[in-house]
C-alpha positions in Angstrom: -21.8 -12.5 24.6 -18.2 -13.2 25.1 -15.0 -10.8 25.2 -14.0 -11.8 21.5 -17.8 -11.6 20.2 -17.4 -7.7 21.1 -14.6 -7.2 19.1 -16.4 -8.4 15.9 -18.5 -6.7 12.9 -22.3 -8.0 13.1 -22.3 -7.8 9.3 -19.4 -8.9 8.2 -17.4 -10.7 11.1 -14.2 -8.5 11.1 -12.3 -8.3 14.2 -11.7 -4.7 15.2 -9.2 -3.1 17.3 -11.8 -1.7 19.4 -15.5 -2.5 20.7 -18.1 -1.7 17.9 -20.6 -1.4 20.7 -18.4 -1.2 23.6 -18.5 -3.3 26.8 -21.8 -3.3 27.3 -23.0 -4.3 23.8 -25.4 -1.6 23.8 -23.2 1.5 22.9 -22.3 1.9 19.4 -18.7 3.9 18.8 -20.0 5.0 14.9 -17.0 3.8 14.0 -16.6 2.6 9.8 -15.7 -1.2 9.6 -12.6 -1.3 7.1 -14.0 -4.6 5.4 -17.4 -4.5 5.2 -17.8 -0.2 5.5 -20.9 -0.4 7.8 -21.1 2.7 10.5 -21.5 0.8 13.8 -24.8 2.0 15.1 -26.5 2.4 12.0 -25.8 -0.5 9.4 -26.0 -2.7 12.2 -28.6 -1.3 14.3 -30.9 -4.4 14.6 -31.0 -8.6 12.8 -33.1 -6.8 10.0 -30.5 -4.5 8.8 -27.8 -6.7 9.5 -28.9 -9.3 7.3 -29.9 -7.0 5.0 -26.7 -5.3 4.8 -24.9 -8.3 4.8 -27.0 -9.7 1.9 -25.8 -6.5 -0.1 -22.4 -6.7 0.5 -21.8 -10.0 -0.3 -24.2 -9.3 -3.5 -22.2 -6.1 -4.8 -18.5 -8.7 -4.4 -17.8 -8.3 -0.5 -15.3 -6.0 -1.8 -13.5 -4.3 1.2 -14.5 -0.6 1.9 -10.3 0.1 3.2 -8.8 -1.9 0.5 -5.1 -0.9 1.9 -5.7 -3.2 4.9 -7.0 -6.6 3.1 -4.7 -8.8 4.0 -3.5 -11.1 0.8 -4.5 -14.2 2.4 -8.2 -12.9 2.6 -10.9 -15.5 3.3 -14.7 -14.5 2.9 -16.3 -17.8 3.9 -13.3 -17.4 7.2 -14.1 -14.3 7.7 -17.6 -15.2 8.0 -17.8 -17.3 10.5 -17.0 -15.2 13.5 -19.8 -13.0 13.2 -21.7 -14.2 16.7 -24.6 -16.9 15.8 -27.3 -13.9 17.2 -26.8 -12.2 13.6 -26.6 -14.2 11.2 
């Protein structure tokens, strides 16, 4: 896993300002993602859920759970392609 994969949402491939699950990988902060709204730890707790919380997301409008930080220039297919190839 590189530096800049650890700084990603698994479901939804938002950078963060801090580690989800820390250095290690293996240490979830329960932190909310602003974009997507999954609690790191729990949302994104295995590929399973992931995927399946992905796959909901996308299917309710990928509508941004902090909609005062969206930026205007908003890409979801972008956005998309950061999340590390591990969980897709």
């Amino acid at each position: 896993m590189t530096s800049n994969e650890l700084f990603i949402c698994r479901v939804c491939g938002l950078a963060q300002p801090d580690m989800p699950w820390g250095e290690s990988g293996e240490d979830p902060s329960h932190d909310i993602c602003d974009c997507c709204g999954s609690e790191f730890g729990y949302e994104d707790s295995s590929i399973a859920a992931i995927q399946k919380n992905r796959a909901l997301w996308i299917e309710s409008g990928a509508k941004w759970w902090n909609s005062k930080v969206m930026p205007n220039d908003w890409i979801l297919e972008q956005q998309l392609e950061n999340i590390p190839f591990r969980y897709r």
